[in-house]
N, C-alpha and C positions, 0 to 999 in steps of 0.2 A: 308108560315107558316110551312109546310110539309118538307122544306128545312131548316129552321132553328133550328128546330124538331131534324133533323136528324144531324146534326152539334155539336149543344147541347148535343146531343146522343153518340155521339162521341170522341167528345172532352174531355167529364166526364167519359168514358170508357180509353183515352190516360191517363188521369189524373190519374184514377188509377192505372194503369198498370206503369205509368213512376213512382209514387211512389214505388209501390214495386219493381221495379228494383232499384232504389237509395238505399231502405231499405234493398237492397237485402235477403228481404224473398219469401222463393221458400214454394208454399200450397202442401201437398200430400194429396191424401183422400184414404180410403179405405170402401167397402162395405162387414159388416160384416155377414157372414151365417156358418151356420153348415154343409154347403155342400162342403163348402173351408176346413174343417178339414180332416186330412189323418191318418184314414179311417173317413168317411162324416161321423156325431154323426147322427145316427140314433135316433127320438124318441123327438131331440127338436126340436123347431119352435121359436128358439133362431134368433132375426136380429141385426142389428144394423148398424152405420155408425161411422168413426173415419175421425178425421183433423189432421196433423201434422202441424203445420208451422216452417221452418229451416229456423234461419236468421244466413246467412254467415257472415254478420258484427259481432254480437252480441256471435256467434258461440252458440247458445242455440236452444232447440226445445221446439216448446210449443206442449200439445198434448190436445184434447179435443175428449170428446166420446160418445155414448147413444146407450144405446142398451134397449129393451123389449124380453121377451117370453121366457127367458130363464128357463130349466127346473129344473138346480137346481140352488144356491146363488153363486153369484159373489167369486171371492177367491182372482183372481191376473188377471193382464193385463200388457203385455209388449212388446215390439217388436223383432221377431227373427231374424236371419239372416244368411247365405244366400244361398240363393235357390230359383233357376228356376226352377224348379220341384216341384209339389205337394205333396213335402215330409216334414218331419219335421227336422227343422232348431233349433240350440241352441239360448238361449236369446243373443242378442247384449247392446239393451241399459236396462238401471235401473236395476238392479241385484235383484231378488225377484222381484217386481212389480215396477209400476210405483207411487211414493210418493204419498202417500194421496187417493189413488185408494180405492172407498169405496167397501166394502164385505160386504155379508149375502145381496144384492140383486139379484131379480129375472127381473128387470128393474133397468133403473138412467142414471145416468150422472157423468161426469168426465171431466174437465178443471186442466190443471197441471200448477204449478208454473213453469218457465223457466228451464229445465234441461241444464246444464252447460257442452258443451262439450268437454271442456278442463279440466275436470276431469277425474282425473280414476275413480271417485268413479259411474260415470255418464254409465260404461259400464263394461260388465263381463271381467273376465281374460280371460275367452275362447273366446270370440269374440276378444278382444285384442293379444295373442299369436296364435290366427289361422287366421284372415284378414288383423291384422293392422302391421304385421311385429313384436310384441312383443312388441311396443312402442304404447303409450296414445297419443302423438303427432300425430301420421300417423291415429289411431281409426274414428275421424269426416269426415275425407276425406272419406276412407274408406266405414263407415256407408253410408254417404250418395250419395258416388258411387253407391254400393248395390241398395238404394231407388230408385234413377236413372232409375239403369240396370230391375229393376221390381224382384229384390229377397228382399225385405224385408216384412214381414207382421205383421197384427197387430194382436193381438189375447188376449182374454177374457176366464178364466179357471172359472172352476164353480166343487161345490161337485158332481153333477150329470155327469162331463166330465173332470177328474181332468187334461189331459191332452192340455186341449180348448173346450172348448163347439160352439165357431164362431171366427172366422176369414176371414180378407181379406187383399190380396197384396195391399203395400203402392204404388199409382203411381202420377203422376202428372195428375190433371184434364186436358183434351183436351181444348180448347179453344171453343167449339162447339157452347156455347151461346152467344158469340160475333160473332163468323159466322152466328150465325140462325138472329140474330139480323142486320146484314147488307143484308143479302140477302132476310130478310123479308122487308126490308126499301129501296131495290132497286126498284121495282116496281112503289113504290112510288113517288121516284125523276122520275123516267122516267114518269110518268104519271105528274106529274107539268112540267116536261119542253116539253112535248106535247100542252098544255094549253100556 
């Protein structure tokens, strides 16, 4: 039973994992705090979490967001780029905000329609004539070298911190819970084939 278990367990973790590499969507996640801004916002208890999902085939990003506590209202949300250092970086993608980003929250939520990365309209001039060689073509690559490399973040501007009130670096989630999950279920198999 305990082997079949684990089989089943497995097999629907390949399954996923072998879809998104067909789909070729790559997840970034960031964890957003007032302690990642440069100088750290003193004074909020602003959090939150953000998903990016970049699908290479499709060349679009979808972005999904939620934050709480922040101290003053939502204004714009976008992504910077690029910088290894806890400095601040110019906007790269959606120029002003990310479309349909709602304001005058002090919490919510945010799910974006597919931003198109084969537009210019999809990313600033400044991130296009200082990473992408001056060309829109070269910009995706680019961008998502950056997210890669660990210089891109996400960030939420508010009245009370108009130049971010939380932020955190885009990175690839580690695979951690597919590890905890086999080496929680190796015990197991050694214990039935003991029996």
């Amino acid at each position: 039973m305990v082997r079949s278990v684990l089989i089943a367990s497995i097999a629907a973790v390949g399954l996923v994992m072998a879809s998104s590499a067909v789909a070729g969507v790559i997840r970034f996640e960031a964890s957003l705090s007032p302690a990642n801004e440069t100088p750290p916002v003193v004074g909020s208890n602003g959090t939150g979490f953000a998903i990016v999902l970049y699908d290479d085939v499709a060349h679009t990003l979808l972005v999904n967001a939620e934050w709480s506590g922040l101290t003053g209202t939502s204004t714009v949300a976008h992504m910077h780029c690029c910088t290894l250092l806890p400095t601040t970086a110019g906007v790269a993608v959606t120029p002003g905000t990310l479309p349909g980003f709602p304001v005058g929250l002090t919490s919510g939520s945010y799910m974006s329609a597919p931003i198109n990365l084969t537009l210019a309209s999809s990313f600033t001039a400044g991130f296009v004539n200082n990473f992408a060689g001056g060309s829109v073509a070269n910009a995706e690559a680019a961008f998502i070298t950056n997210v890669l490399n660990g210089a891109v973040y996400f960030n939420i501007h508010s009245t009370y911190a108009p130049g971010g009130e939380i932020r955190g670096t885009l990175r690839v989630p580690e695979p951690a819970t597919l590890s905890l999950l086999v080496l929680g279920l190796l015990p197991l198999v050694r214990l039935r084939r003991r029996r």
